[in-house]
N, C-alpha and C positions, 0 to 999 in steps of 0.2 A: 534414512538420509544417506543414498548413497555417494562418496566421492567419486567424480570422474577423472578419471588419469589423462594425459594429454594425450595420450594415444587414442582416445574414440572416434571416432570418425565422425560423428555428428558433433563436434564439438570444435569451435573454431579458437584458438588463443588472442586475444587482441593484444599485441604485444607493443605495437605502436603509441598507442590510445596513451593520454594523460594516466588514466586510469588500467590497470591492464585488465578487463574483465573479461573471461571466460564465458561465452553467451551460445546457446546452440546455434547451428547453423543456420536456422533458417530465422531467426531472429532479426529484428531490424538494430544497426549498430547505432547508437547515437553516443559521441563523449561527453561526459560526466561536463565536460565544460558547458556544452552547450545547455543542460537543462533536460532534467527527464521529469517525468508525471512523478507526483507525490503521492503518498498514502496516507491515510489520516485512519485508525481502528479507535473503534470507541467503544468503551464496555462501562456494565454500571459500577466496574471495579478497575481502579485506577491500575492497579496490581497485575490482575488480569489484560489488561490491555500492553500494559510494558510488558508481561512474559511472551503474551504473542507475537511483539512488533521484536523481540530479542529471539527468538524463535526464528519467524523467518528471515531476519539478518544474516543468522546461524548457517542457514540451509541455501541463504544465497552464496554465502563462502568468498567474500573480496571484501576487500579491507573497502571500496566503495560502493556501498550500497544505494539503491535511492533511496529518497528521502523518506523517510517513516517518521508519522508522531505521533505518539499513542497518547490518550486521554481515556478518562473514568472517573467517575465520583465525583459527588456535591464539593464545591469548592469549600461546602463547613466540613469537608474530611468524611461525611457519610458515602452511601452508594449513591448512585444516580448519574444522572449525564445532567451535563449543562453549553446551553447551545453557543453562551463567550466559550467557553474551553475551547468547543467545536472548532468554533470560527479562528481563533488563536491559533490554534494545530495544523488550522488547513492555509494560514498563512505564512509559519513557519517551514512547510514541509513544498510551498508551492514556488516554483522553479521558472514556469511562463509555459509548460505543457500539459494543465492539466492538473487537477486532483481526485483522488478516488476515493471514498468515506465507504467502510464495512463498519456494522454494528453487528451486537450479541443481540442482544433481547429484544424484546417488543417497543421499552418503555425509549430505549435507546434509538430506534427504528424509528419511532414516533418523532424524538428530539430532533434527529438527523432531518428529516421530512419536513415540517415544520422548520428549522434552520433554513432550507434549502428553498422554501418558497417566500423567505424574506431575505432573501443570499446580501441584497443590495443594502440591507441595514444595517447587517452586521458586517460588512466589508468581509465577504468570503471574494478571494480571486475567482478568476473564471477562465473555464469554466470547471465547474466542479459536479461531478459524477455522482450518486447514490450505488453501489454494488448490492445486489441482492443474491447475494454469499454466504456460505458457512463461514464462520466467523476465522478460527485457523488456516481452514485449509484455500479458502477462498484468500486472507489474507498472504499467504506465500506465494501463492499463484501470484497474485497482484505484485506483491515484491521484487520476485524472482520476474517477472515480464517489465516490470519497470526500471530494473537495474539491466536488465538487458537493450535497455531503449526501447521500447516497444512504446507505441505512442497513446494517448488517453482512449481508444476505440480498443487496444488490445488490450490492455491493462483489466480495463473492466472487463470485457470475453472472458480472460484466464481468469480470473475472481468467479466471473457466472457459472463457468462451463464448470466450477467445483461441485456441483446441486445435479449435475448429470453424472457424476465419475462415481460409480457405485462402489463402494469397500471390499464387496466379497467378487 
C-alpha cells in the first residue's frame, strides 16, 4: 500500500471538488455530489466482508470513499449469504450510477446469480453488475475506480482485470 506524495506526476489533486479526492490522471473525475457506482462484497462471513470493504477504504485513502456495503452470513448469525441482505446493501450503497456485487465462494456466487435474475422482486436498483473477481483484490480495484468516478463499465474492468494481473 503505497502512499502517493503530491508530487507524481500521474496524479492529479482535486482540490476544487466538494470532496478533494486524489484520482490518477487519467481517471474520469466525477463529484461525490453527483453520485458514483456503488460496491456491494458479499462473503459467507459477515466479518470477512467488512474487513474487505475496511481494507479497501484504507488503500483508497480519502476521507470520501464510494459507497461500499459489505454483507455475510445467515441473518440467524450463521455463515451463508442471503439474497434480502444482498438486495438491502445494494440499495444502500446505490447512488443512480450503478452497482457492482463481488462474491467469495461458490455458494455466495450462486446467491448473487440467482438474486440478479429476479433483481425486480427484490427491488435491486439498476443497473446492477455481477464482477467475476477475486474477492480482495478485485474488491479495491472496484473501490479505488469508483471513488475515483469511474463509471459502472469501468468499475467492473478494474474488478475483472484483477483474474489477469499475476502475483509474481
Amino acid at each position: 500500500m503505497g502512499h502517493r506524495d503530491s508530487t507524481d506526476a500521474d496524479v492529479i489533486p482535486i482540490l476544487d471538488a466538494p470532496s478533494a479526492v486524489r484520482v490518477p490522471s487519467q481517471a474520469l473525475v466525477r463529484s461525490s455530489a453527483l453520485g458514483r457506482v456503488g460496491v456491494v462484497l458479499v462473503s459467507q462471513s459477515r466479518d470477512l466482508a467488512e474487513d474487505v470493504a475496511d481494507l479497501a477504504r484504507a488503500v483508497a485513502a480519502t476521507d470520501d470513499p464510494a459507497p461500499v456495503a459489505a454483507t455475510g452470513g445467515h441473518p440467524s448469525d450463521g455463515p451463508g449469504t442471503s439474497a434480502l441482505l444482498i438486495a438491502a446493501a445494494a440499495r444502500r450503497v446505490d447512488q443512480g450510477h450503478g452497482v457492482v456485487v463481488l462474491a467469495d465462494l461458490p455458494a455466495a456466487v450462486h446467491t448473487v446469480q440467482a438474486l440478479l435474475t429476479t433483481a425486480d422482486e427484490h427491488g435491486l436498483p439498476f443497473p446492477v453488475r455481477f464482477a467475476d473477481a477475486p474477492f480482495v483484490e478485485g474488491a479495491v480495484a472496484a473501490v479505488l475506480t469508483a471513488t475515483a468516478g469511474g463509471d459502472l463499465a469501468a468499475v467492473l474492468d478494474a474488478a475483472e482485470e484483477m483474474y489477469r494481473q499475476g502475483k509474481l
